[in-house]
N, CA, C and O atoms as a DFTB+ gen file, in Angstrom:
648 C
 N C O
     1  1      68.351      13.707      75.782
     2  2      69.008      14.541      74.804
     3  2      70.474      14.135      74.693
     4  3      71.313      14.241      75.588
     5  1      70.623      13.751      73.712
     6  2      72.497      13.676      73.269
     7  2      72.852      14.868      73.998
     8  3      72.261      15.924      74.223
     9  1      74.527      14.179      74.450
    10  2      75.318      15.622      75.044
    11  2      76.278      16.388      74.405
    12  3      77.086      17.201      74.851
    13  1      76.004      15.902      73.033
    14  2      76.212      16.381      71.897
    15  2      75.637      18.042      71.450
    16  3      76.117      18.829      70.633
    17  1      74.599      18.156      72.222
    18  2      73.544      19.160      71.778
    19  2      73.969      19.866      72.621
    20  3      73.676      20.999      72.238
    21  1      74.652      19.959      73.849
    22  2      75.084      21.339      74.849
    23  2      75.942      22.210      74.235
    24  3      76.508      21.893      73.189
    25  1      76.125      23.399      74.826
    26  2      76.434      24.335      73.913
    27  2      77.550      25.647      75.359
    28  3      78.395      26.522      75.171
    29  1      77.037      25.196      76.372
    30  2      76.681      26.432      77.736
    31  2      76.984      25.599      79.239
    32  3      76.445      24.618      79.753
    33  1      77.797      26.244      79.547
    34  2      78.555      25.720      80.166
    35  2      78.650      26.347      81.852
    36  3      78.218      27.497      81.920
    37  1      79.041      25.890      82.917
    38  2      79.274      26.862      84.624
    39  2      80.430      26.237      84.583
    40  3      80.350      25.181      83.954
    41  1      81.678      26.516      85.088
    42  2      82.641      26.116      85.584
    43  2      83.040      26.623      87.506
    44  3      83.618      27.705      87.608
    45  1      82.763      25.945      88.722
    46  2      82.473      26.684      89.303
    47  2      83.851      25.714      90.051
    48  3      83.883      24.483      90.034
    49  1      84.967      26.642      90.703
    50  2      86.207      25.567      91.562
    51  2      85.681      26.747      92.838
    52  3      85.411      27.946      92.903
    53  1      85.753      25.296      93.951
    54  2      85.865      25.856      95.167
    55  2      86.892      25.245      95.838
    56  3      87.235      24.064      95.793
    57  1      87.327      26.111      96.433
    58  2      88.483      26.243      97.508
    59  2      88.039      25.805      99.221
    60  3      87.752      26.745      99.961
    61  1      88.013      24.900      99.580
    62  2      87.487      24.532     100.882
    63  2      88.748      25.189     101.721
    64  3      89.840      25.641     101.376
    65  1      87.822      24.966     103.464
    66  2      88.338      25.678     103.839
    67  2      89.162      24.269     104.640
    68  3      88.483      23.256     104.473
    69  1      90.313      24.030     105.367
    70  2      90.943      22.972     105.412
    71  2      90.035      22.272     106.542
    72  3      89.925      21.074     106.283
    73  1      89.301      22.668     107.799
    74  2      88.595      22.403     108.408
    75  2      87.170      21.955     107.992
    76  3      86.235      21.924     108.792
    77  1      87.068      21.607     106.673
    78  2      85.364      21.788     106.003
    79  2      85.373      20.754     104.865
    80  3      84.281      20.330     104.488
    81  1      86.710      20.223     104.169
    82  2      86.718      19.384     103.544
    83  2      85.636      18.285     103.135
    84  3      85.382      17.953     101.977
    85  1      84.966      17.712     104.448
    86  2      84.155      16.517     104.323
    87  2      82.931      17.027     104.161
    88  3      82.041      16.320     103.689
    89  1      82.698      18.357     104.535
    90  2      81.260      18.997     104.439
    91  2      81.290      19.623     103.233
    92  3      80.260      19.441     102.584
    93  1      82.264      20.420     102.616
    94  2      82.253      20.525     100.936
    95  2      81.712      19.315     100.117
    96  3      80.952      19.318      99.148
    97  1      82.626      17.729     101.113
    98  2      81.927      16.789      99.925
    99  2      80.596      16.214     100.147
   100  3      80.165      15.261      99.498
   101  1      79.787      16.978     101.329
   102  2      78.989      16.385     101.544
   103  2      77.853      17.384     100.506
   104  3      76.977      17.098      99.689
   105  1      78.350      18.509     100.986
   106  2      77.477      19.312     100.035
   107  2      77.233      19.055      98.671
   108  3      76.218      19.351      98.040
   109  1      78.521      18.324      98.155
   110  2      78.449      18.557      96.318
   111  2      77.482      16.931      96.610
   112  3      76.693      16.893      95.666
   113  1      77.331      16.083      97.202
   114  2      76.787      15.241      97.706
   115  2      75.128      15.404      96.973
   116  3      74.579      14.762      96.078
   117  1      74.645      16.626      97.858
   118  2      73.430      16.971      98.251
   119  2      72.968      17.554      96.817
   120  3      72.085      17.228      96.022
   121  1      74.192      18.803      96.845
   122  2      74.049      19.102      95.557
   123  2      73.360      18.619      94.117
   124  3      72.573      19.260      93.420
   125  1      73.876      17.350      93.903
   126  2      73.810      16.279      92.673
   127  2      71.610      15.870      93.614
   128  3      70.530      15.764      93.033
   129  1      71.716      15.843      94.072
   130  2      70.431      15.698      94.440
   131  2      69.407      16.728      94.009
   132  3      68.491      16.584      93.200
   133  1      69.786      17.909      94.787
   134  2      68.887      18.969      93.959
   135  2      69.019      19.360      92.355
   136  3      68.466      20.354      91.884
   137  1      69.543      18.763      91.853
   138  2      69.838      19.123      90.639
   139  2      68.775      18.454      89.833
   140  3      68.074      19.018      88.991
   141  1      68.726      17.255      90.158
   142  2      67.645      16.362      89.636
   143  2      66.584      16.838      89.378
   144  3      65.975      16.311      88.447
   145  1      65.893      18.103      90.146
   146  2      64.731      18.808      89.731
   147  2      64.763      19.609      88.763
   148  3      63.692      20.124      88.439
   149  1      66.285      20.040      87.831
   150  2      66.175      20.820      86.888
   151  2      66.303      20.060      85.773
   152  3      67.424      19.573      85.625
   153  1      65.569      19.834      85.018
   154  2      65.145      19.164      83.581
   155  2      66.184      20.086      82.490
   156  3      66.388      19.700      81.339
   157  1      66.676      21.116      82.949
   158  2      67.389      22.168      81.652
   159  2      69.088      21.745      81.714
   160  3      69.805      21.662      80.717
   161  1      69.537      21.500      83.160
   162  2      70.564      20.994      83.446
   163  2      71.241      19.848      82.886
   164  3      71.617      19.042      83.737
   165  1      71.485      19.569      81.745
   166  2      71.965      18.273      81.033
   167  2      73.033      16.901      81.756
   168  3      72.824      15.696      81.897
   169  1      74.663      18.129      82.223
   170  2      75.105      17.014      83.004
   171  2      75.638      17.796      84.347
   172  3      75.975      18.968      84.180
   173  1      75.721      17.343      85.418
   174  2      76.360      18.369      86.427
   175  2      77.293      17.183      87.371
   176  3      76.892      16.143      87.893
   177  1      78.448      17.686      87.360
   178  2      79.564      17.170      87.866
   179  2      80.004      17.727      89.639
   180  3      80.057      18.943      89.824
   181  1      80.131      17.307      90.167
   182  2      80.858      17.451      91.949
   183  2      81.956      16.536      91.979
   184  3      81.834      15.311      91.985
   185  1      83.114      17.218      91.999
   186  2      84.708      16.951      91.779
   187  2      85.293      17.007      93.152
   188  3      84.651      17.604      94.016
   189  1      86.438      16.454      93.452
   190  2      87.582      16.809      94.396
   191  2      89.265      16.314      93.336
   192  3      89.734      15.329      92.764
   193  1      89.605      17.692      93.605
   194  2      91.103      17.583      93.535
   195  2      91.963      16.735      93.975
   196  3      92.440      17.266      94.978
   197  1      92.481      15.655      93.807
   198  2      93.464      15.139      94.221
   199  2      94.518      15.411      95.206
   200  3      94.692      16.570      94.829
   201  1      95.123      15.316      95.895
   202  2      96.443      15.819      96.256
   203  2      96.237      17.539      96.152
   204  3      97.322      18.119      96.141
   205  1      95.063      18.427      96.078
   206  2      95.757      19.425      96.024
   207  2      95.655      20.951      96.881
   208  3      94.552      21.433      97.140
   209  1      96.746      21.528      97.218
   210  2      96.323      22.406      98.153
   211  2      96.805      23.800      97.777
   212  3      97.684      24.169      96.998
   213  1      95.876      24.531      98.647
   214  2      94.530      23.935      99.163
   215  2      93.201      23.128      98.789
   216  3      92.605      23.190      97.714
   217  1      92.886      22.412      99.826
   218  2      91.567      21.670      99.096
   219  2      90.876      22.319      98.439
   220  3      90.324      23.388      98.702
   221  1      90.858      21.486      97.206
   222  2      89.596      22.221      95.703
   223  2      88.876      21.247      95.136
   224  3      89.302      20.196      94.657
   225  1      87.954      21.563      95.192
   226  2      86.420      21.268      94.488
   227  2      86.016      21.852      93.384
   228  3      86.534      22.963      93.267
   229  1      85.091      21.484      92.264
   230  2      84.859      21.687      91.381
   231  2      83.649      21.066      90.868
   232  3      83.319      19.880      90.847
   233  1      82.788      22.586      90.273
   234  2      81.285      21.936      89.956
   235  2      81.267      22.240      88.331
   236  3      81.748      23.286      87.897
   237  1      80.676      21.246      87.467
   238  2      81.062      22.130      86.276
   239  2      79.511      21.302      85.636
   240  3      79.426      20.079      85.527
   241  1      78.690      22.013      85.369
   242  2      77.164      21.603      84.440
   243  2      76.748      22.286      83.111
   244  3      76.817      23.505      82.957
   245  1      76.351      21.502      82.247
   246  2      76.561      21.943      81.133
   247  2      74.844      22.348      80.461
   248  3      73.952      21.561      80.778
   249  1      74.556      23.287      79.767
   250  2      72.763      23.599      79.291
   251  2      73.490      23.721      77.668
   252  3      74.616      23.936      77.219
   253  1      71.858      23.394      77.015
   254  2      71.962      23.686      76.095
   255  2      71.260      25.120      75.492
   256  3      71.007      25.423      74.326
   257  1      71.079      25.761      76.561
   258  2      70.201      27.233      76.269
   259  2      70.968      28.156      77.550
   260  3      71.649      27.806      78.514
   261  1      70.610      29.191      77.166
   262  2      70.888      30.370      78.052
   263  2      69.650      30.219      79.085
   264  3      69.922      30.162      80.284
   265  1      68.239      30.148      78.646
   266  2      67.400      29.676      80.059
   267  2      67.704      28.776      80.745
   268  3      67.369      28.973      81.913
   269  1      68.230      27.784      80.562
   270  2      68.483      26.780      81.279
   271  2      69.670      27.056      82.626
   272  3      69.716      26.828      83.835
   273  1      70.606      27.722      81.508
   274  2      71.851      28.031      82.574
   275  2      71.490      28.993      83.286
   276  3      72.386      29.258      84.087
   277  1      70.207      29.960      83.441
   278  2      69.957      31.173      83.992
   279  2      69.381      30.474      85.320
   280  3      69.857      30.481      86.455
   281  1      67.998      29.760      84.744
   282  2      67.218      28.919      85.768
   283  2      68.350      28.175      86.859
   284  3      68.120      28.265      88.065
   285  1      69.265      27.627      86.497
   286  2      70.351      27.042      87.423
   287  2      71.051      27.723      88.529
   288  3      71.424      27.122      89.536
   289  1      71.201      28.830      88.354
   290  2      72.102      30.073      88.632
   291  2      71.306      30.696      89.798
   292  3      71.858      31.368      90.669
   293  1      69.589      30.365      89.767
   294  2      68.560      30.867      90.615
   295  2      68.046      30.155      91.205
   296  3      67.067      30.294      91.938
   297  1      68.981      28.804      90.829
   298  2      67.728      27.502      91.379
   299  2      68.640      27.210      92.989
   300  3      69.417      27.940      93.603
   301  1      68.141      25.869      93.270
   302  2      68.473      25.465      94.970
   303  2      69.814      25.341      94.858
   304  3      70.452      25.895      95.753
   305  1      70.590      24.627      93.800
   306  2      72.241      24.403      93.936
   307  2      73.304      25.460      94.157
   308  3      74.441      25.394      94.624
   309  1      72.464      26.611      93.600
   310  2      72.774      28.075      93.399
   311  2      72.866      28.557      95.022
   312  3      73.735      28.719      95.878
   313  1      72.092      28.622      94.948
   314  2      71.234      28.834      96.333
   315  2      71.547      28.193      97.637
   316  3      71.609      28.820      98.694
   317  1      71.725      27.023      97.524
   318  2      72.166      27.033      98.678
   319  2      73.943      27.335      98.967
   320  3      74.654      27.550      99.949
   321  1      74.135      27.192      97.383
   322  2      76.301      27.276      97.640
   323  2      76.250      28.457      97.870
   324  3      77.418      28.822      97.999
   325  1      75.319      29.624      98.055
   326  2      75.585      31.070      98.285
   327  2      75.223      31.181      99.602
   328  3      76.158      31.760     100.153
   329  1      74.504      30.975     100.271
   330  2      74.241      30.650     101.597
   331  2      75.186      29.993     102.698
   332  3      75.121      30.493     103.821
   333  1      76.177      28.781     102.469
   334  2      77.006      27.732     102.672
   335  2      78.429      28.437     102.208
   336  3      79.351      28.191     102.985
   337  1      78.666      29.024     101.410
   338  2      79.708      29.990     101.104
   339  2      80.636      30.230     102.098
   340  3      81.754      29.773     102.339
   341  1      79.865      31.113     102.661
   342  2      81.120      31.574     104.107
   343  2      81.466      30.191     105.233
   344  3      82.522      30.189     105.866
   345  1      81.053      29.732     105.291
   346  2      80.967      28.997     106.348
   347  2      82.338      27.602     105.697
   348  3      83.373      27.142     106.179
   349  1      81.497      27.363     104.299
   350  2      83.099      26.019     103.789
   351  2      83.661      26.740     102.856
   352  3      84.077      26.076     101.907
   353  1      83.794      27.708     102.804
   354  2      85.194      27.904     101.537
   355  2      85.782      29.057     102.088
   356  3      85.219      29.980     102.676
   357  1      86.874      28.917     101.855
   358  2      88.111      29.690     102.352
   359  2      88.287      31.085     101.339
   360  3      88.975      32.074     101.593
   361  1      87.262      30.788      99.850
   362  2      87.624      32.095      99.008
   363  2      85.749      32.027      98.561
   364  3      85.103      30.980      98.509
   365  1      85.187      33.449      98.283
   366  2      84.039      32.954      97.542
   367  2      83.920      32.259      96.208
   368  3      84.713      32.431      95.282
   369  1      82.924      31.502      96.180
   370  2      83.005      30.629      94.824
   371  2      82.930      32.040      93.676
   372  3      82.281      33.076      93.819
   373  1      83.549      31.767      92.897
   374  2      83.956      32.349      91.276
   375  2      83.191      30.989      90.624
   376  3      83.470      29.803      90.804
   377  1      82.020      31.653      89.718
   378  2      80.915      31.139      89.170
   379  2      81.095      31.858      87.511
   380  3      80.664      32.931      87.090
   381  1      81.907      30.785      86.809
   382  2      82.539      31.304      85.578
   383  2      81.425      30.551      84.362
   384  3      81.290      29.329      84.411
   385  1      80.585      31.440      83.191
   386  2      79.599      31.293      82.355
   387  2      80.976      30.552      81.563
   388  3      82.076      30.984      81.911
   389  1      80.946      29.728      80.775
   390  2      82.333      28.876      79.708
   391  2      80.914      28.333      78.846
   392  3      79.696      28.315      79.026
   393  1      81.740      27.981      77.974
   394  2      81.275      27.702      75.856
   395  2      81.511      26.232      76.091
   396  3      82.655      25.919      76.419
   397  1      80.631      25.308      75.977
   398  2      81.137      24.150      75.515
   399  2      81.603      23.786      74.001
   400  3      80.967      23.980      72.965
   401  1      83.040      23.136      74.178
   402  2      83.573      23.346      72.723
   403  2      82.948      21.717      72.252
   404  3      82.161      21.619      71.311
   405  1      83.288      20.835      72.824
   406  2      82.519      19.721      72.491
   407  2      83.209      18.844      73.672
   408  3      84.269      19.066      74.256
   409  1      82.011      17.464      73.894
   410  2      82.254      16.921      74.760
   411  2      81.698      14.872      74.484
   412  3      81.442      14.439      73.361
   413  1      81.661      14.319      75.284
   414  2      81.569      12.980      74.839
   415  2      81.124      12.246      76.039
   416  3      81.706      11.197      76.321
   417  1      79.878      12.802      76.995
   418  2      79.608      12.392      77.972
   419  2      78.759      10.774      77.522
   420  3      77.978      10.994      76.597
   421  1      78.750       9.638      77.851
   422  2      78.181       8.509      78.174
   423  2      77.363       8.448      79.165
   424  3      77.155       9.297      80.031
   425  1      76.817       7.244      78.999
   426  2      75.820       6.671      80.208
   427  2      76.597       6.630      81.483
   428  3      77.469       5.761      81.497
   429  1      76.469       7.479      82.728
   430  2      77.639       6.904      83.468
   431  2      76.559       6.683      84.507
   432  3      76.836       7.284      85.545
   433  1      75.167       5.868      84.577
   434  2      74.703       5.661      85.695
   435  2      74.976       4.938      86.289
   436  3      74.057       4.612      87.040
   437  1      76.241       4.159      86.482
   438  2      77.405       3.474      87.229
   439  2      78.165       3.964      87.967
   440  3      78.950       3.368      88.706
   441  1      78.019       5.108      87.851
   442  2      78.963       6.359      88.415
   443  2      80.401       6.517      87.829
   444  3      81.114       5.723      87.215
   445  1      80.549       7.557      88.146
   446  2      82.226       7.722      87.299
   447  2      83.197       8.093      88.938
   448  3      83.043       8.870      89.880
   449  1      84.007       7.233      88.627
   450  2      84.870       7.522      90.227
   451  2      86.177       8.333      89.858
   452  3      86.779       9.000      90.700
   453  1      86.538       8.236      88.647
   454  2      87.813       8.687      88.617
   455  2      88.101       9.515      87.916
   456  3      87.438       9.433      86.882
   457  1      89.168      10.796      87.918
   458  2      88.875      11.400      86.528
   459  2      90.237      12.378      86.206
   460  3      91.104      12.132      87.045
   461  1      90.507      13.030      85.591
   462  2      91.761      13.756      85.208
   463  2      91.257      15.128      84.565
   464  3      90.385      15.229      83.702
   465  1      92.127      16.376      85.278
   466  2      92.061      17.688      85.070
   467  2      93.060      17.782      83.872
   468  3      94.173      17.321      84.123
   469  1      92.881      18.282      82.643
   470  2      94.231      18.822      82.092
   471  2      93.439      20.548      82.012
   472  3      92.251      20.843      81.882
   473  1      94.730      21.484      82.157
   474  2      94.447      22.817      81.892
   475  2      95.272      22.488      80.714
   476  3      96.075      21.593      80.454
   477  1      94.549      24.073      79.749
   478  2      95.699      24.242      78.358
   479  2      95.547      26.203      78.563
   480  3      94.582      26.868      78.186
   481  1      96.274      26.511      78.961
   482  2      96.147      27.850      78.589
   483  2      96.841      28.295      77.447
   484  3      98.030      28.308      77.129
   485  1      95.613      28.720      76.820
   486  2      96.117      28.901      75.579
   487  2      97.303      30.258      75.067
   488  3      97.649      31.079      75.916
   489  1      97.648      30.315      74.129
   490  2      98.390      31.836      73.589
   491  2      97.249      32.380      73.101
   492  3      96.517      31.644      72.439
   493  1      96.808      33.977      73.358
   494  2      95.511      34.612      72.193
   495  2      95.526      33.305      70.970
   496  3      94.812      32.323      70.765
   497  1      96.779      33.909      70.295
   498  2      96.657      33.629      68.820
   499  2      96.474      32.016      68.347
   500  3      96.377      31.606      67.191
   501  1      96.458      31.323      69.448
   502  2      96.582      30.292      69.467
   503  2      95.510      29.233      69.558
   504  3      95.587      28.010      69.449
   505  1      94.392      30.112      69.811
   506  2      93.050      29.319      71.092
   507  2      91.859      29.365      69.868
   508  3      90.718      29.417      70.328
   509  1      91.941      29.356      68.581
   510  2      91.672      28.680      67.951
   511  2      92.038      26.870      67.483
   512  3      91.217      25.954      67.443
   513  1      93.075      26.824      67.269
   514  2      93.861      25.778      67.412
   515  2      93.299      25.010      68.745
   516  3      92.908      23.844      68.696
   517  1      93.304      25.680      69.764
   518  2      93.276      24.483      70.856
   519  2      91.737      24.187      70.944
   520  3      91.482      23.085      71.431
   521  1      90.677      24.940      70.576
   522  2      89.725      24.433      70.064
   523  2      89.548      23.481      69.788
   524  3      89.269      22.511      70.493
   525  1      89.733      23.601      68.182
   526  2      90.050      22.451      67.304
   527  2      90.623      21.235      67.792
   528  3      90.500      20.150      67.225
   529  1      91.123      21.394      68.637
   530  2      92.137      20.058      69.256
   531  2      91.020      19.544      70.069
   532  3      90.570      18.404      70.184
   533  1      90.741      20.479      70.515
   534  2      89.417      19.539      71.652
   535  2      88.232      19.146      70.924
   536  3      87.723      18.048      71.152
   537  1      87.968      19.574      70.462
   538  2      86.814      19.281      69.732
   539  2      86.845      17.298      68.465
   540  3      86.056      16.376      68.260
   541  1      88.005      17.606      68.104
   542  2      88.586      16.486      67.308
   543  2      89.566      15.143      67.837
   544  3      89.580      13.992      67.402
   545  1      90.186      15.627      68.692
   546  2      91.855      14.907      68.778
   547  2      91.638      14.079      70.447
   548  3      92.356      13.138      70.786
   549  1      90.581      14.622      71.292
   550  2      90.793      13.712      72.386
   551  2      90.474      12.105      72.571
   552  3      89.504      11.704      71.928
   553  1      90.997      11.386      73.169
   554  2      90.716      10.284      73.029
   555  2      90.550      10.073      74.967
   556  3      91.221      10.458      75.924
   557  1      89.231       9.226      74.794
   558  2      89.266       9.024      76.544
   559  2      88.474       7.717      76.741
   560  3      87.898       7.151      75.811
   561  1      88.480       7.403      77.645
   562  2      87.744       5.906      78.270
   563  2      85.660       5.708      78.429
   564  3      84.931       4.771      78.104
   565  1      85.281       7.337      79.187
   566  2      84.061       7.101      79.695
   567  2      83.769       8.405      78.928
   568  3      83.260       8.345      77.809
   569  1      84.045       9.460      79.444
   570  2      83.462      10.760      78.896
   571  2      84.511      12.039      79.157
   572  3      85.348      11.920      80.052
   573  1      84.443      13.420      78.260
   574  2      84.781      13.831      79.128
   575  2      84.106      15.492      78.143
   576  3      83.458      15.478      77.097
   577  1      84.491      16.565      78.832
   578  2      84.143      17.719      78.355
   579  2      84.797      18.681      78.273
   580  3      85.279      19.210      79.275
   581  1      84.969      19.131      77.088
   582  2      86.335      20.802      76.680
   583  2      85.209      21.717      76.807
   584  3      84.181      21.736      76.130
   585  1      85.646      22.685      78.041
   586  2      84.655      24.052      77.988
   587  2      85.996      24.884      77.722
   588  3      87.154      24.535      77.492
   589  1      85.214      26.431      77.877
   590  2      86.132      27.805      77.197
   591  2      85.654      28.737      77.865
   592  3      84.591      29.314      77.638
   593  1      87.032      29.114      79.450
   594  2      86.777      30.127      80.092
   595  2      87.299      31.161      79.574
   596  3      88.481      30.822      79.639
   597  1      87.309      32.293      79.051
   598  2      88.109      33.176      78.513
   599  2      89.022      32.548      77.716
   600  3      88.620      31.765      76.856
   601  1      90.273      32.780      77.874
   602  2      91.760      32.210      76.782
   603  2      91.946      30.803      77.731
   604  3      92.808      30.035      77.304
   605  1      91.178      30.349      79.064
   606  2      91.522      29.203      80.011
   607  2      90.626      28.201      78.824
   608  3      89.620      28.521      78.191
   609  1      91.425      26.846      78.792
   610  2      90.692      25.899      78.299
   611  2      90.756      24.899      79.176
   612  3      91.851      24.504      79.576
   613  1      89.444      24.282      79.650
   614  2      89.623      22.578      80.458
   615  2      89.210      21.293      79.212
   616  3      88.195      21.011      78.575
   617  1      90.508      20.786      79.294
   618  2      89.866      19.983      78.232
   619  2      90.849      18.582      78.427
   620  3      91.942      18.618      78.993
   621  1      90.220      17.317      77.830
   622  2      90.564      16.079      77.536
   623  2      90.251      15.431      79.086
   624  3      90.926      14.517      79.559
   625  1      89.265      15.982      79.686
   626  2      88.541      15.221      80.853
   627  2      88.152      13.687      81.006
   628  3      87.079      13.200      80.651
   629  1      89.196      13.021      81.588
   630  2      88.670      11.866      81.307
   631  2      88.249      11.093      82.531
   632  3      88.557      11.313      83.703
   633  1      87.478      10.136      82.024
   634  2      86.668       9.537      83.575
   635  2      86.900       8.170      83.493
   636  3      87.065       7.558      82.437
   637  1      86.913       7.642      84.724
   638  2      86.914       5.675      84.278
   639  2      85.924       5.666      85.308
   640  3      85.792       6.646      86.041
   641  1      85.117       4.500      85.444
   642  2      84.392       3.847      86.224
   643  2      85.187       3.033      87.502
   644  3      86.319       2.584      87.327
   645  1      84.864       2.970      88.089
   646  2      85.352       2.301      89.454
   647  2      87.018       2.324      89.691
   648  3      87.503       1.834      90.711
């Protein structure tokens, strides 16, 4: 399916705990594994923050249906980060439903190694406009995806290969 066609969005940042770092990345690791069994799940991402503290992680998968994103939410990835919770993250995961405004994911079965956060928080009156901006105006290398947490926008995500 083009990733053109997503619509539905998880935005999920975790906060490791500073002692747990390598087991957060082992998890989002594992994670990307169980995921593979959900056919509704279009693209699902396991991030680390750069430089930033506290250590943060970030899961963000995109459906093109409300079943899909429901089934996810109940499935093993779900499931086991609720279980694993206390033990590596320093805050509970905040598991935020976001709008995909549009996005430009590629073939990345090369893997994507690298990538860039921009936040835009928008003004109310404004977050039309920044919409529009994402949807039209980004320019990037591999892929990337504008979702819509409330008035929070993540957008102009860009990825390079190696």
């Amino acid at each position: 399916m083009p990733s053109s066609e997503v619509s539905l969005a998880l935005f999920v940042p975790l906060i490791a705990k500073t002692d747990r770092v390598d087991d957060v990345a082992g998890f989002l690791g594992k994670g990307y594994e169980l995921v593979q069994a959900e056919p509704d799940t279009i693209q699902w991402f396991g991030a680390k923050y750069d430089d930033h503290t506290p250590p943060t992680f970030l899961i963000l998968d995109t459906f093109r249906a409300e079943e899909g994103r429901g089934a996810h939410l109940t499935g093993k990835v779900a499931e086991a980060l609720l279980a694993n919770a206390d033990a590596l993250l320093a805050a509970g995961p905040e598991i935020a439903k976001a709008a995909v405004l549009a996005n430009n994911v590629r073939d990345t079965s090369a893997g994507v190694k690298n990538g860039l956060r921009v936040l835009l928080d928008a003004k109310p009156e404004k977050a039309q406009a920044v919409r529009e901006f994402l949807k039209v105006r980004c320019v990037v290398l591999v892929s990337w995806v504008g979702v819509e947490v409330g008035f929070m926008h993540e957008g102009c995500a860009a990825a390079r290969r190696g």
